[in-house]
KOLBA-10244 format. One record per atom (N, C-alpha, C): y, x, z. Coordinates in steps of 0.1 Angstrom, whole numbers, plus 5000, padded with zeros to 4 digits. Example, Ala and Ser with C-alpha at 12.3 -4.5 7.8 and 13.67 -1.06 7.14 Angstrom:
! KOLBA-10244
494351325078 495551235078 496751325078 497851285071 498951375071 500051295079 
This chain:
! KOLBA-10244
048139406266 047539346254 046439436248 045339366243 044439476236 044639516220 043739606215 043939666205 044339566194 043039466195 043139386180 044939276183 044739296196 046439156196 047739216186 047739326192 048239426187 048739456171 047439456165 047039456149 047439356149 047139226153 047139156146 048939066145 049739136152 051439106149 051539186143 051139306139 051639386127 051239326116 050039316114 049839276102 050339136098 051039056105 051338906105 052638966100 053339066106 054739046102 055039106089 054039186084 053939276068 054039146062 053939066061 053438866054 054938836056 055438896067 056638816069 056738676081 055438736085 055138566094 055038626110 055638576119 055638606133 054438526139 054038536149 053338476160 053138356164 054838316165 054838166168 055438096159 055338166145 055738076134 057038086129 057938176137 059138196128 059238306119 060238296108 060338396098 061138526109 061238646101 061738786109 063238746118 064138706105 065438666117 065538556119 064938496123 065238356130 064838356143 066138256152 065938236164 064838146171 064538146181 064338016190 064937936193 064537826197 065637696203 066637706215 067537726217 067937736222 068837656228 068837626240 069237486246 070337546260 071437476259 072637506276 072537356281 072337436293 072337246306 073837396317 074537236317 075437296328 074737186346 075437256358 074837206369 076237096372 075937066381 077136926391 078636996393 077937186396 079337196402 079537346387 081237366384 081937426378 081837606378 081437636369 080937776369 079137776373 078237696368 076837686368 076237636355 075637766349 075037696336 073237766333 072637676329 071037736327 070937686314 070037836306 070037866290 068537876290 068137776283 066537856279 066637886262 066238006265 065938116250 064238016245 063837986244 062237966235 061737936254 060738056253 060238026268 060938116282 061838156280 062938246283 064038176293 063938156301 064938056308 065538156324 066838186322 068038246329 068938106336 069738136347 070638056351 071738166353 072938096355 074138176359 075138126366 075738196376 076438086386 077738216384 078738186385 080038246384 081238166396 081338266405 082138256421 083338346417 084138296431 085738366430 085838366442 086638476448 087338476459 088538636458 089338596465 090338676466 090538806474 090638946469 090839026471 091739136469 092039246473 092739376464 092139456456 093739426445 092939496430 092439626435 092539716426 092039856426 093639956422 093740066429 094940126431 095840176413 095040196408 095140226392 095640106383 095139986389 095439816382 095739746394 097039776400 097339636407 097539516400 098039506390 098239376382 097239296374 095739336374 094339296366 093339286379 092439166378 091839136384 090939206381 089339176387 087939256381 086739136384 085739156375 084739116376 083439206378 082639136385 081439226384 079739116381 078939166374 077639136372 076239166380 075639076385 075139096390 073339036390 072239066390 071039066386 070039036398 069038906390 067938906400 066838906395 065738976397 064538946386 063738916398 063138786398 062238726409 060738726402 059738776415 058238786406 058038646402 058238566405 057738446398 058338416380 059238486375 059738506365 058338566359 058138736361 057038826359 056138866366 055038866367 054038966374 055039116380 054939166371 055739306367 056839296372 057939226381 058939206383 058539266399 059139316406 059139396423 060139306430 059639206446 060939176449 061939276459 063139266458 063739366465 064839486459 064439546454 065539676450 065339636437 066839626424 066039616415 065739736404 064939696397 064439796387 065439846378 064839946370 065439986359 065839866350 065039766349 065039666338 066339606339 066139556350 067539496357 068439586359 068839696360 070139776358 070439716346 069439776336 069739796319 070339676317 069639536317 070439456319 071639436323 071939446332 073239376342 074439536335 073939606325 074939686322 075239646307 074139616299 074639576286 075839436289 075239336298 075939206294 077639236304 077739386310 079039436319 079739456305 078939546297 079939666287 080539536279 079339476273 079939386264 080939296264 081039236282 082439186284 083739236288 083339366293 084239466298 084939536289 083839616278 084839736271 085839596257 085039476258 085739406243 087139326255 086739296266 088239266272 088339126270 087139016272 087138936268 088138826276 087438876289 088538776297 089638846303 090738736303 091738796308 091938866325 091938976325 092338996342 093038976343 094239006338 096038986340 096338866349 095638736339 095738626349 095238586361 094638666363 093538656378 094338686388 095638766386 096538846398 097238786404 097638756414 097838636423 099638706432 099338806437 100338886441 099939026440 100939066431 100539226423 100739306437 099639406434 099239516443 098839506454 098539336459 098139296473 096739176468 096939066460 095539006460 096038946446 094938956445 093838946426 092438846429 091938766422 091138726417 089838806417 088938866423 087538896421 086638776416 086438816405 084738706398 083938786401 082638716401 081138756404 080138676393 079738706389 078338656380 077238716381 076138566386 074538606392 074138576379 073238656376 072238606365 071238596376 070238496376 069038486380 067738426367 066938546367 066138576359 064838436363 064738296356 063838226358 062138256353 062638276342 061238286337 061338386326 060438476323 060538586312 059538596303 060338536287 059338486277 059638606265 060738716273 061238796261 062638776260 063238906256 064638886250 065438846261 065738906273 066538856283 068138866282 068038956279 069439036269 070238916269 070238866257 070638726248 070538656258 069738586267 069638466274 070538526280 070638606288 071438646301 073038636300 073138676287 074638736280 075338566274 074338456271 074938326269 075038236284 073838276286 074538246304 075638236311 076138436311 077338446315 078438386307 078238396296 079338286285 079538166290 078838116291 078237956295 079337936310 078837996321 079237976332 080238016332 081438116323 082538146328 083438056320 082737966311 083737916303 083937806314 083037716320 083437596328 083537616341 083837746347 084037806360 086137826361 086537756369 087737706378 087837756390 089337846391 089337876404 090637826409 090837776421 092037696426 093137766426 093937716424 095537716420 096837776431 097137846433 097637936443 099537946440 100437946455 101837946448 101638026464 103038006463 104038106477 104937986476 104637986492 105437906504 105837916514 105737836523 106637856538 107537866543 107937946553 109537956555 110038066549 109438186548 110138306545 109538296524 109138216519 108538196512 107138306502 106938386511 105938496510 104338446514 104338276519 103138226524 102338226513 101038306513 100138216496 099338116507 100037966495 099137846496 098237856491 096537836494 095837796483 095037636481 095737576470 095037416470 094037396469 093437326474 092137246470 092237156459 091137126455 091037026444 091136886441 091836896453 092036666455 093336666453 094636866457 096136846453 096236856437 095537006433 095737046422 094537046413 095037046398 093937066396 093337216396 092137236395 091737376396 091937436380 092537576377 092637666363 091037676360 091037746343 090137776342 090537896339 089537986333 090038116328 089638106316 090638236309 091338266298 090538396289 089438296282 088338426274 089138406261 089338516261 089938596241 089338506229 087738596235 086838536220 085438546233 084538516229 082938496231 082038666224 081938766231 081138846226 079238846230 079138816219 077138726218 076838876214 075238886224 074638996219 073438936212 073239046207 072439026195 070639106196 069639066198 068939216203 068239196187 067739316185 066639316176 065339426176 064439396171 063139456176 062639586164 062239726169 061239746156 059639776160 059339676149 057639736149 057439776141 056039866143 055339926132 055540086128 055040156121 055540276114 056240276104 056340136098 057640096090 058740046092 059040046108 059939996118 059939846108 059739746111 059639636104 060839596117 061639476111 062539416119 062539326129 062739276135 062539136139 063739076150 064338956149 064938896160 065038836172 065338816182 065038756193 063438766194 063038896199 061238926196 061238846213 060138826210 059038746226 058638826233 057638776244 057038836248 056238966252 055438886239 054538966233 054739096222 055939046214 056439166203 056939236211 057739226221 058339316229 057139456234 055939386239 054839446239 054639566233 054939506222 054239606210 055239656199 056839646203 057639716193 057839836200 058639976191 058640076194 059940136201 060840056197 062340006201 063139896198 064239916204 064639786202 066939816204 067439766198 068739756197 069639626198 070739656208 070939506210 073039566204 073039446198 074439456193 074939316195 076639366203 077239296207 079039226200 078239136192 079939086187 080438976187 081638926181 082138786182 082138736168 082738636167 082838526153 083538586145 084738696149 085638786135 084738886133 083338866138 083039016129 082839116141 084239136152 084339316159 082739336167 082339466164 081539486171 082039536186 081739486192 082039506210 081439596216 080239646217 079239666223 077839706212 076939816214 076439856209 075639956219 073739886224 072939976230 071540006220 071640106223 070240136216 069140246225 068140176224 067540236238 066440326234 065640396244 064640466233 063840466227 062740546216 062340496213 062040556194 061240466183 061440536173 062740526169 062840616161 064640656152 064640546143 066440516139 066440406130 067540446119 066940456110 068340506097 069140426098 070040476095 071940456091 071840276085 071140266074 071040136067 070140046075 069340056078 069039976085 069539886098 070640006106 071539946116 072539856111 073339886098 074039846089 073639686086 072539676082 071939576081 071739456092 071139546101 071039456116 072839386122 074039456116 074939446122 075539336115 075239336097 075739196092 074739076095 073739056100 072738996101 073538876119 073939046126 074438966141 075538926137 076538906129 077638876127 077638726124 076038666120 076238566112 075738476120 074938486132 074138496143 075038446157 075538566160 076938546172 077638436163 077938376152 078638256150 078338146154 076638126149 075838026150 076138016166 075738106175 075538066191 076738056194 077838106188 079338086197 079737936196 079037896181 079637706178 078937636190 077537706190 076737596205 077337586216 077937716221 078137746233 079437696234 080537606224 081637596225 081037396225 079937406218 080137236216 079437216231 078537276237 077837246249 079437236264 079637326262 081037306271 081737156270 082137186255 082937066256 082636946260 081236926257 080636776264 080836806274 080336906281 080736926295 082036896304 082936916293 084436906300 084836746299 084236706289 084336536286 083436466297 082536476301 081736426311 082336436325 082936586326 083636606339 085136526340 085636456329 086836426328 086236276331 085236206329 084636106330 084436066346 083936146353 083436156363 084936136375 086036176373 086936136379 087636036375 087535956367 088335806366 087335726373 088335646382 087535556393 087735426387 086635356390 086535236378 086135106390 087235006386 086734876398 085434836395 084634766402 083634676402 084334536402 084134406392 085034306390 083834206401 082534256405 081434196408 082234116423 081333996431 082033916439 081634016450 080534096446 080134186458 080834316461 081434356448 082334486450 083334426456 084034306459 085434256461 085134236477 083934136479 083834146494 083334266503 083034386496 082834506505 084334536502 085334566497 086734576498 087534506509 087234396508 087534306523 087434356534 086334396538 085534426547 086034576550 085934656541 086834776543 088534736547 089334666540 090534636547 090834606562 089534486561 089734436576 088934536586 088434656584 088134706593 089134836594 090034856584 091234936582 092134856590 092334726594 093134676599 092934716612 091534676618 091434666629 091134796637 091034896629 091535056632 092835076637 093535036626 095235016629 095534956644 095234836645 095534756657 095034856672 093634926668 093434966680 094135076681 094335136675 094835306676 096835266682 096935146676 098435136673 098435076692 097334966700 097334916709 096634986721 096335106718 095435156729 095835136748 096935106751 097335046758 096934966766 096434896758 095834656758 094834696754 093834806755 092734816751 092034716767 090434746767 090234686779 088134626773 087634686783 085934636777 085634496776 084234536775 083834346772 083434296785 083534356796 083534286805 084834186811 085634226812 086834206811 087234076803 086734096787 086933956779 085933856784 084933886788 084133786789 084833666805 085133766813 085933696830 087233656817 087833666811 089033616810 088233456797 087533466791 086633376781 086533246796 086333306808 085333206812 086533166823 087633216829 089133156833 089533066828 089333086812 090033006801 089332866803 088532886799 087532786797 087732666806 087432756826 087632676835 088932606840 089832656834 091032626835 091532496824 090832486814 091132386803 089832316800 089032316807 087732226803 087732096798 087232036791 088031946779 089031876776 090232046777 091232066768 091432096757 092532076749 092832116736 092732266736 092932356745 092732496745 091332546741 090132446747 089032486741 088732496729 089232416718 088932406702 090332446697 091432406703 092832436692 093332576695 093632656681 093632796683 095432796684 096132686680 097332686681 097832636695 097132606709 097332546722 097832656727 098032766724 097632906734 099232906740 100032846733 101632846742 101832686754 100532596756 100932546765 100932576779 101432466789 101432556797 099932496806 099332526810 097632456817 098932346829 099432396840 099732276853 100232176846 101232166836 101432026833 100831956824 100032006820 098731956808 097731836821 097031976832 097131876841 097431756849 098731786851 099431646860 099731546850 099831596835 100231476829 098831386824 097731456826 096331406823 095631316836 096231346845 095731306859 096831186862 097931166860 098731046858 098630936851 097230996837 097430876833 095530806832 095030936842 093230846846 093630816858 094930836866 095030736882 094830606882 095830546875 095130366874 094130356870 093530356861 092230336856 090930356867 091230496874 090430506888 091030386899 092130356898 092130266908 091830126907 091730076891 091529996886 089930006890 089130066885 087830046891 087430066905 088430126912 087330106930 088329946935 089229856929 089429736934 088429666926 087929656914 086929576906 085529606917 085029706916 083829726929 084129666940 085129676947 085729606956 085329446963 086029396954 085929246943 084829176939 083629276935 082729186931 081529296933 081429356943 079929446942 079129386935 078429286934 077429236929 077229286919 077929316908 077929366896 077229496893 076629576906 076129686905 075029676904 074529556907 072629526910 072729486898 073929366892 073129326875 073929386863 073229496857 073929526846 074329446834 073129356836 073529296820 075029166823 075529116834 076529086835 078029146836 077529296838 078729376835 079629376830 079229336818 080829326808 081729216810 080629106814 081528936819 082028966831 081429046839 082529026849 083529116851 083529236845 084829326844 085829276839 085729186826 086629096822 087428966829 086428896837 086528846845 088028906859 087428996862 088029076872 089229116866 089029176855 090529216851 091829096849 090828986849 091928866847 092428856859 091628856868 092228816882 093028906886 093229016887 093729116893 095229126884 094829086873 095529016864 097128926871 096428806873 096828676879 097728716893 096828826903 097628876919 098728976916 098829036906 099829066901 100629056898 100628916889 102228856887 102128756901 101928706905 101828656923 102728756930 102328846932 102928906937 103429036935 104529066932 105429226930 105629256945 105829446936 106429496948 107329616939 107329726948 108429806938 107529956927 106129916935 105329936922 105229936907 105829796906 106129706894 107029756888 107929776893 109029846887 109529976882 107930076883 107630186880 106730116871 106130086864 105130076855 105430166844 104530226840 104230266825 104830196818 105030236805 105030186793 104230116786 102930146787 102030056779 101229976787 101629966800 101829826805 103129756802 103829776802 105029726798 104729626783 104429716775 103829676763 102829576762 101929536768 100329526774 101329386778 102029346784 102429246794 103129136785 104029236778 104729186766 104029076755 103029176752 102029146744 101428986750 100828986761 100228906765 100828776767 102228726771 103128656772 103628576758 
């Protein structure tokens, strides 16, 4: 920054007026988005924007606490956050960091280890929390330290028993048997940073960028909604009388309340949304109901095959048995009726062929009889008629033991005619 930028935040804040328009203790906007999956939350401070992801996996405590789990913090400052940022090893910055937002959860005891312990003296619960530094607008401190708040409140780790035969097995469920726990934070310890500038150490809150720049020190205090101070860094820098700390401390008291109500109401929607997200809701639509169909009947036809593999057999196969069928019943009822399938085909035949015999014999004595009838069609009909009477007539002339086999509907037919 040059000389006059410089001047000119000092003398803005003698007025009482900051930079970007806020009074000495007032915050920026501050906004929590959680991600899809449980234990991921991103906080932007003003222009200040941190993420934080919070993981679990199972380990052995430590020989002094077999019965308490542990957590550890952990830091990324990526250059695209800062110029000034190195990728790789990290800096001082990032230590200082990743140790205030340790102490502050560590020495106040916020979360419970106790419950993290799975089987004492053999495996415990290890947490992990990334801070990943997005963009740096100032005051990482605070962003970083609501982050991890953020993410440990809606972070679940699966639900573990002893089983098996000797019953010493650890089960661990997934999340389709059980539900997944959350963990168990006391209270919310919110830090607090604050800035001094000037030779009159002038105060300021959640400083930027820029003030950062140009303050001489800076002090970050760490408490909850009753008041307890948890945590308390002060880094180097000019000295700061007794009252003036005094002052900065009821100031964070009032501060850590304001962000602990956000950071409790942001969850909660969160947990209402997540509680939304598992009730399965029909579609009453005609199109939801026929993809359900379609799902059954292809659940069915899974079943059948898996259940028949047996009688399985390719489509070559159906197609030689399609065309047996076919030839075997050619305009039979088997071709169209799906209920024919128990007759039997040989007597379907004989009984179909017994009753186009006369009829064939009936027509090669009418040809017989009167060929002529082939050259004129249009007397066809008169003389079939014709013929049938006569044949008619040689009939009752003369029997034989033919006659005495007749059909039935000759029988009828004769009856009739008499």
């Amino acid at each position: 920054m040059t000389v006059n930028e410089k001047k000119f935040i000092e003398s803005a804040l003698l007025s009482d007026i900051r930079v970007d328009g806020r009074r000495p203790f007032d915050y920026r906007n501050l906004t929590i988005r959680f991600g899809s999956e449980d234990g991921s939350a991103e906080v932007q401070l003003g222009q200040t924007q941190v993420i934080g992801f919070v993981t679990g996996q199972l380990s052995q405590p430590y020989r002094d606490r077999p019965n308490e789990g542990s957590f550890a913090i952990y830091t990324e400052f990526s250059p695209m956050a800062d110029p000034s940022f190195e990728p790789g090893r990290p800096g001082e910055t990032a230590i200082e960091l990743g140790r205030i937002v340790d102490r502050g959860l560590r020495e106040s005891r916020a979360v419970d280890t106790e419950s993290l312990c799975v089987i004492a003296g053999k495996l415990v619960w290890s947490i992990r929390i990334d801070l990943h530094i997005i963009d740096n607008g100032g005051n990482l401190v605070d962003a970083a330290n609501i982050a991890a708040l953020a993410a440990l409140s809606t972070f679940r780790r699966p639900e573990c028993t002893l089983g098996g035969e000797d019953g010493q097995e650890l089960i661990v469920h997934p999340p389709d048997e059980r539900e997944p726990l959350s963990l168990i934070l006391h209270h919310f310890p919110v830090a607090v940073t604050f800035g001094f500038i000037g030779k009159e150490n002038t105060v300021v809150i959640d400083p930027t960028h820029y003030e950062e720049a140009v303050m001489g020190g800076s002090m970050t205090a760490t408490l909850n909604t009753n008041g307890d101070v948890c945590a308390i860094q002060k880094a180097g820098g000019d000295a700061v009388s007794q009252t003036v700390i005094m002052q900065c401390l009821r100031i964070a008291s009032v501060k850590a309340g304001d962000i602990t109500s956000k950071i409790k109401d942001a969850v909660e929607s969160y947990n209402t949304q997540r509680s939304l997200r598992k009730i399965k809701r029909h579609n009453p639509d005609q199109q939801g109901s026929s993809d359900v169909a379609k799902r059954h009947m292809e659940r069915l036809t899974v079943g059948s095959d898996q259940s028949g593999i047996a009688s399985q057999f390719n489509e070559h196969d159906k197609t030689n048995k399609r065309n047996s069928t076919l030839k075997g019943f050619s305009g039979g009822p088997a071709s169209w009726d799906p209920y024919s399938k128990g007759v039997d085909g040989d007597a379907l035949r004989t009984s179909l062929a017994s009753r186009v015999a006369p009829v064939d014999k009936q027509k090669e004595e009418s040809s017989q009889v009167n060929p002529e009838t082939k050259s004129n069609p249009k007397s066809s009909e008169t003389n079939s008629i014709a013929l049938t009477h006569e044949v008619g007539l040689e009939r009752k002339q003369s029997k034989s033991l033919k006659d005495a086999v007749k059909p039935k509907h000759k029988r009828r037919n004769k009856s009739n005619a008499s």
